[in-house]
FILUMSE-526357 format. One record per residue (C-alpha): residue number from 1; residue in three letters; x, y, z. Coordinates in pm, 1 decimal. Example, Ala and Ser with C-alpha at 12.3 -4.5 7.8 and 13.67 -1.06 7.14 Angstrom:
// residues 2
  num  residu         X         Y         Z
    1     ALA    1230.0    -450.0     780.0
    2     SER    1367.0    -106.0     714.0
This chain:
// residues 242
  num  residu         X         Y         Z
    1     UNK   -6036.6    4610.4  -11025.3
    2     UNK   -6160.0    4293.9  -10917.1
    3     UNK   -6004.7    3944.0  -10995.1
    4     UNK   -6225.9    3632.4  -11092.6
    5     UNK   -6121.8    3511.0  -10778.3
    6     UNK   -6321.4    3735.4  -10584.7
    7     UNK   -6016.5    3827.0  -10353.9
    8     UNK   -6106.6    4238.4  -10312.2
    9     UNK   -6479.7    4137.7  -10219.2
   10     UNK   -6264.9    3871.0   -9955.9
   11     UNK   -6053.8    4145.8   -9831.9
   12     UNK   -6325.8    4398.3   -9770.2
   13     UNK   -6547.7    4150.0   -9576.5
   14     UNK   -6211.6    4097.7   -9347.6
   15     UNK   -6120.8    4447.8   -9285.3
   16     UNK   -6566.1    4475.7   -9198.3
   17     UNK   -6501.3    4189.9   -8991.8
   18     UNK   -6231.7    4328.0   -8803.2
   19     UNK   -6363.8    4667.8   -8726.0
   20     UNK   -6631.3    4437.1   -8517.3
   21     UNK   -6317.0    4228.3   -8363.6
   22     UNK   -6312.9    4268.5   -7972.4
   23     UNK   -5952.0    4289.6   -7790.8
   24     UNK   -6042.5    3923.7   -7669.3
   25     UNK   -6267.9    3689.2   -7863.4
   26     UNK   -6384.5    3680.9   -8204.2
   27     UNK   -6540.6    3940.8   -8433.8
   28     UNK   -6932.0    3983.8   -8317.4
   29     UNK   -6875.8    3846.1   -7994.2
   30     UNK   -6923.2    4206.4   -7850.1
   31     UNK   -7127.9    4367.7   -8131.5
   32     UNK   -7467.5    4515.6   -8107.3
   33     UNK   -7694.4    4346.9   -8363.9
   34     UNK   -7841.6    4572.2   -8617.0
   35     UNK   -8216.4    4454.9   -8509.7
   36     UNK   -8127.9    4436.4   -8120.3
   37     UNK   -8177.6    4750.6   -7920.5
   38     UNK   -7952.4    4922.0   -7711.7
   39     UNK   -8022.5    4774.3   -7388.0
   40     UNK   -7905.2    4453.9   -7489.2
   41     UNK   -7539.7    4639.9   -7501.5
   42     UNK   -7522.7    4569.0   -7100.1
   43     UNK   -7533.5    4205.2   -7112.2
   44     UNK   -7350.8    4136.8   -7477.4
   45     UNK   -7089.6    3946.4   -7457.5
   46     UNK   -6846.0    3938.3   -7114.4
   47     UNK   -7032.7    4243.3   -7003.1
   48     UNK   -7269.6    4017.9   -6761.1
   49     UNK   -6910.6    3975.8   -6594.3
   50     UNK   -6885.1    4353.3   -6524.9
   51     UNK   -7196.4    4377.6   -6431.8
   52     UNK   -7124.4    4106.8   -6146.4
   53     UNK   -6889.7    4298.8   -6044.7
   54     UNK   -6928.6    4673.9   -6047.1
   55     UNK   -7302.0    4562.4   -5869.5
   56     UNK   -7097.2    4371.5   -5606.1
   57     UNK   -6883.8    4681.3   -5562.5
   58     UNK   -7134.4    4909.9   -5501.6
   59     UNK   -7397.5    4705.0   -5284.2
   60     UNK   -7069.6    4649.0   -5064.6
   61     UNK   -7003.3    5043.3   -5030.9
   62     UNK   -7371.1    5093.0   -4977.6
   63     UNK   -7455.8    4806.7   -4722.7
   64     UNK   -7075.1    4952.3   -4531.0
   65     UNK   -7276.8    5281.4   -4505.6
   66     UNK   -7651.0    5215.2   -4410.8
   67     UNK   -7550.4    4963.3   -4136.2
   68     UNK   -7417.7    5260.5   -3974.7
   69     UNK   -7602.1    5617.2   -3823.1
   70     UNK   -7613.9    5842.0   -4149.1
   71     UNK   -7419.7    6137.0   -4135.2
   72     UNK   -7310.1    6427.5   -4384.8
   73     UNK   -7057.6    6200.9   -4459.6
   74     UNK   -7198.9    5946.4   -4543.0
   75     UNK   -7336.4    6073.0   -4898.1
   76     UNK   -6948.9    6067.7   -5006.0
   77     UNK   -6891.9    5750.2   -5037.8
   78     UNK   -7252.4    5703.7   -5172.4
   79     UNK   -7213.3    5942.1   -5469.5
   80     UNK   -6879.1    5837.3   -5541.1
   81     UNK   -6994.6    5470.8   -5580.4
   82     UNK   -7319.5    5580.5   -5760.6
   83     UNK   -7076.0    5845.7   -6008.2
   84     UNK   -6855.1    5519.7   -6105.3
   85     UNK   -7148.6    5282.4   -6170.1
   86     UNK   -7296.3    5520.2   -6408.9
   87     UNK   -6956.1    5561.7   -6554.7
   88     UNK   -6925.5    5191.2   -6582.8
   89     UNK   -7282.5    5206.8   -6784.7
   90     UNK   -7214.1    5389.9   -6975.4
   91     UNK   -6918.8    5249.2   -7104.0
   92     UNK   -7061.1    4906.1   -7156.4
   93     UNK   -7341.2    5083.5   -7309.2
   94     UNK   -7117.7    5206.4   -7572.1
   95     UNK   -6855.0    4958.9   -7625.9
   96     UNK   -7104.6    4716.3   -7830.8
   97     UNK   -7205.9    4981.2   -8126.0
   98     UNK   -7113.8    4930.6   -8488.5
   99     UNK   -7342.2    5141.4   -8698.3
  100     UNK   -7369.4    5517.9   -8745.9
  101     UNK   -7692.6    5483.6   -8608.9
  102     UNK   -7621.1    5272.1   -8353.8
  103     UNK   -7333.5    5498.4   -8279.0
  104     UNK   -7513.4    5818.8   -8260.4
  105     UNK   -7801.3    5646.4   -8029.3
  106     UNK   -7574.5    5499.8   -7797.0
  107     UNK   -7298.1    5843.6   -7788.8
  108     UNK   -7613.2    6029.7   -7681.5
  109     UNK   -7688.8    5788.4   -7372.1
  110     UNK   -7365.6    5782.9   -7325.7
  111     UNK   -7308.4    6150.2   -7266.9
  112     UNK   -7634.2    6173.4   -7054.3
  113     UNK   -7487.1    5917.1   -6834.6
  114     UNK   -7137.3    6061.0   -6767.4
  115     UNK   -7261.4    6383.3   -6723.7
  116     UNK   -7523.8    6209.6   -6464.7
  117     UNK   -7229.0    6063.5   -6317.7
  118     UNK   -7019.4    6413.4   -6310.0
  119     UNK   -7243.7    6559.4   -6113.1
  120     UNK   -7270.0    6317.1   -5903.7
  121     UNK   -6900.7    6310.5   -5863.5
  122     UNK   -6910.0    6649.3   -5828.1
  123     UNK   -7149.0    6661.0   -5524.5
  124     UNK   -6994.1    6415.5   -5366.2
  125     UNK   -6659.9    6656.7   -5353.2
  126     UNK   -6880.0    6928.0   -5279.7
  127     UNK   -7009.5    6728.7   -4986.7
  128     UNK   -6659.7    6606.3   -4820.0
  129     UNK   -6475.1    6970.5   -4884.9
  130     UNK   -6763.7    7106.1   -4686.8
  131     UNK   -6696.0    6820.2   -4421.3
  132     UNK   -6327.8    6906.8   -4414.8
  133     UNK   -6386.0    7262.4   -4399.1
  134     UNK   -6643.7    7229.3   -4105.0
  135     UNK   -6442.5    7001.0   -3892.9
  136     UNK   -6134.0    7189.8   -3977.1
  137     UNK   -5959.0    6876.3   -4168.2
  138     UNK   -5657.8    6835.9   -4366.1
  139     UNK   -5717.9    6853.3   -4712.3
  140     UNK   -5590.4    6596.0   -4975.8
  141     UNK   -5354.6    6447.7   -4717.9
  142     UNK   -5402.0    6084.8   -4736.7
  143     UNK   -5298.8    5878.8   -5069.0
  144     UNK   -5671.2    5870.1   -5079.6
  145     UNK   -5757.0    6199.1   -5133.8
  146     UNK   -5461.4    6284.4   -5353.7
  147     UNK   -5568.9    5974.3   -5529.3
  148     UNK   -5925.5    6087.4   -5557.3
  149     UNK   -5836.6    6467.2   -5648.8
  150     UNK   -5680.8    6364.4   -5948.8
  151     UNK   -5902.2    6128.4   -6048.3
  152     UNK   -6195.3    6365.0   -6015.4
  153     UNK   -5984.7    6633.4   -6215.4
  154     UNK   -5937.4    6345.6   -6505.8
  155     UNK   -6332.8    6295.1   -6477.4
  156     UNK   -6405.6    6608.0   -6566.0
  157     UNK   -6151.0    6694.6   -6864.3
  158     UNK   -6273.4    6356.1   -6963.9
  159     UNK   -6603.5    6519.2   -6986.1
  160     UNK   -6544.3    6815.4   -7153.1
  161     UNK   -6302.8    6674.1   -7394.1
  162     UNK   -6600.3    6437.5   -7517.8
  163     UNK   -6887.0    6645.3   -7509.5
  164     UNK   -6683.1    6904.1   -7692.5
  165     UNK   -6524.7    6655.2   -7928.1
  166     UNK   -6933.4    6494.7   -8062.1
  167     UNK   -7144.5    6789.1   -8028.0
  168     UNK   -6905.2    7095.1   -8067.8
  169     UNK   -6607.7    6997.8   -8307.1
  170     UNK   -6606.1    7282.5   -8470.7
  171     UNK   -6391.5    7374.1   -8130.4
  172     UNK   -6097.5    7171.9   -8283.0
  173     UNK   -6094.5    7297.8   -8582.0
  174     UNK   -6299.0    7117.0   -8795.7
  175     UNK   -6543.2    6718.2   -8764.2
  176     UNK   -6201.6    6539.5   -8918.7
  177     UNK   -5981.6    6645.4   -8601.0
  178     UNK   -6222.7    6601.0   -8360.8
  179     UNK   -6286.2    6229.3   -8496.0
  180     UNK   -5903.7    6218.6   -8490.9
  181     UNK   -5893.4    6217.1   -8057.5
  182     UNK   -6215.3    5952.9   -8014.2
  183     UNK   -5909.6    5666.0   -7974.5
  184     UNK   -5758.7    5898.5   -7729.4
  185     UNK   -6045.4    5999.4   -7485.0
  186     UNK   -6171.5    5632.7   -7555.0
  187     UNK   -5798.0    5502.2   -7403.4
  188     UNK   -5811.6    5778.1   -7125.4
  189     UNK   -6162.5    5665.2   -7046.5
  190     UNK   -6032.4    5287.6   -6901.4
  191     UNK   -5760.4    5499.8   -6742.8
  192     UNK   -5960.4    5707.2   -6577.4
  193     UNK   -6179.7    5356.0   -6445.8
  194     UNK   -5919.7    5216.2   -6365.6
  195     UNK   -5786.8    5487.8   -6175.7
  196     UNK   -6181.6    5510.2   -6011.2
  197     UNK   -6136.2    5172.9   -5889.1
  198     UNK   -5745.1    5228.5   -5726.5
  199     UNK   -5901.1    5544.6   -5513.3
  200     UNK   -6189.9    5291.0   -5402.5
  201     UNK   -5893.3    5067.3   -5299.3
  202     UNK   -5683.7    5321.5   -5138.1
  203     UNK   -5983.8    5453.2   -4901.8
  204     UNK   -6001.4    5113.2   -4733.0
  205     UNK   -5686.1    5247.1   -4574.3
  206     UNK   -5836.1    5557.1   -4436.1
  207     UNK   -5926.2    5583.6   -4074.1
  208     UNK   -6275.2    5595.2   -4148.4
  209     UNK   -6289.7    5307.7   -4329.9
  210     UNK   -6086.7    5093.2   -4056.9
  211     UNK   -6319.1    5259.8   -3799.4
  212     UNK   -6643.7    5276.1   -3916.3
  213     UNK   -6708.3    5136.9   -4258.0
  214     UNK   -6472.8    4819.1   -4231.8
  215     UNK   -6479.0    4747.3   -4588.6
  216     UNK   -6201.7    4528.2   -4684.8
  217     UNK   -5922.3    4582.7   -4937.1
  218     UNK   -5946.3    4228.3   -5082.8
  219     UNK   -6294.4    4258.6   -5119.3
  220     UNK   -6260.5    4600.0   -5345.6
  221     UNK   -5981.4    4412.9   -5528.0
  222     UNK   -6170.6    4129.7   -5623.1
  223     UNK   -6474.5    4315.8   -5713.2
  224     UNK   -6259.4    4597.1   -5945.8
  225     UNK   -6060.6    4299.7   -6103.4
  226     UNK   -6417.1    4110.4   -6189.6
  227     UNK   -6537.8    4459.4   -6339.2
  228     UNK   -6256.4    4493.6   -6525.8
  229     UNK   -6241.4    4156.6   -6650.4
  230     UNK   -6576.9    4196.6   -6820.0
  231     UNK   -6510.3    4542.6   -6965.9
  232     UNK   -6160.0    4534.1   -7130.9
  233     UNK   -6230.6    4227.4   -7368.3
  234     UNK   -6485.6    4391.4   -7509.0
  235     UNK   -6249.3    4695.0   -7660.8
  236     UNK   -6308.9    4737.9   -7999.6
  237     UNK   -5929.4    4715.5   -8142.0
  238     UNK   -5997.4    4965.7   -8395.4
  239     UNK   -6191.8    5217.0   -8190.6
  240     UNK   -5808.5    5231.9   -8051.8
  241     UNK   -5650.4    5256.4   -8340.1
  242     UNK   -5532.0    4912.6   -8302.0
């Protein structure tokens, strides 16, 4: 029962407050506004920062590869760069929603970007296996392309997990235990970035790179650590079960 102080009402606003509470900052810094659409989601809040960044990163790959004769090859790194700013969309996309409409909007654009960015992923392994395989290469030698295996292998369980999880929960059992992993493929999904971004890193190392491409390791670093710095504030501490 309420008091005549009004402290239950008090409470409730706080816990409402803190469901809108990013991991850095104060509550509504990185909330989509009930009357804003959801294209303002890419530039609320620090997400102008990853923006800077994950643009940086990719004109860099891009510019390293048209500067030079186009090959087969060449589409790898393309794609790859192309998958992980989709991915990178689509996470800043999402981070910013509050409201089950809001929520069910932005899960759907969401999911259409990922799965853009899967296959995208997914032709650019297509496109280097077939390189390998018709230059007679060693596969998933380098710390690279171990790196980069796994990493595609996360991308896609991530995928499934989440597609199956919104629009087939029935799969787990029932809508309550499907709701009950969102923290968990939410967590694995900055992982999995992260991860993204460390692969990027590592092929500066391979002979191609140092040959050909000459895109420098600092460079990557600085323009991961940027992204990075403008999408992990804006966690939602409860979407984590914080």
């Amino acid at each position: 029962m309420a008091s005549a102080t009004g402290m239950p009402e008090a409470r409730n606003s706080n816990q409402g407050r803190s469901e809108e509470e990013p991991l850095l900052g104060e509550a509504g810094d990185a909330s989509q506004k009930e009357d804003q659409g959801l294209q303002f989601n890419f530039v609320i809040g620090t997400a102008v920062i990853a923006q800077v960044g994950i643009w940086i990163l990719t004109a860099m790959i891009w510019a390293s590869v048209f500067v030079q004769p186009l090959m087969l090859f060449s589409a790898h790194p393309l794609l790859n760069s192309a998958g992980i700013l989709l991915t990178t969309q689509a996470i800043l996309l999402l981070q910013p929603t509050h409201t089950p409409k809001q929520k069910k909007q932005g899960t759907n654009i969401h999911a259409t970007l990922n799965m853009t960015s899967i296959l995208t992923l997914l032709a650019a392994l297509i496109v280097i296996e077939y390189n390998k395989i018709s230059h007679g290469g060693t596969h998933f030698e380098s710390p690279h392309a171990i790196l980069g295996l796994i990493t595609y292998i996360l991308f896609f369980l991530q995928a499934i997990v989440g597609i199956a999880q919104y629009y087939t929960p029935s799969v787990f059992g029932s809508v309550d235990n499907a709701k009950s992993i969102y923290k968990y493929h939410r967590m694995s999904g900055y992982v999995i970035l992260i991860m993204s971004f460390a692969t990027i890193a590592a092929a500066t190392q391979t002979g191609f790179n140092k040959n050909v491409l000459h895109i420098a390791l600092w460079a990557v670093v600085v323009a991961s650590i940027i992204t990075l710095v403008g999408v992990l504030p804006r966690i939602k501490k409860q979407k984590l079960g914080l």
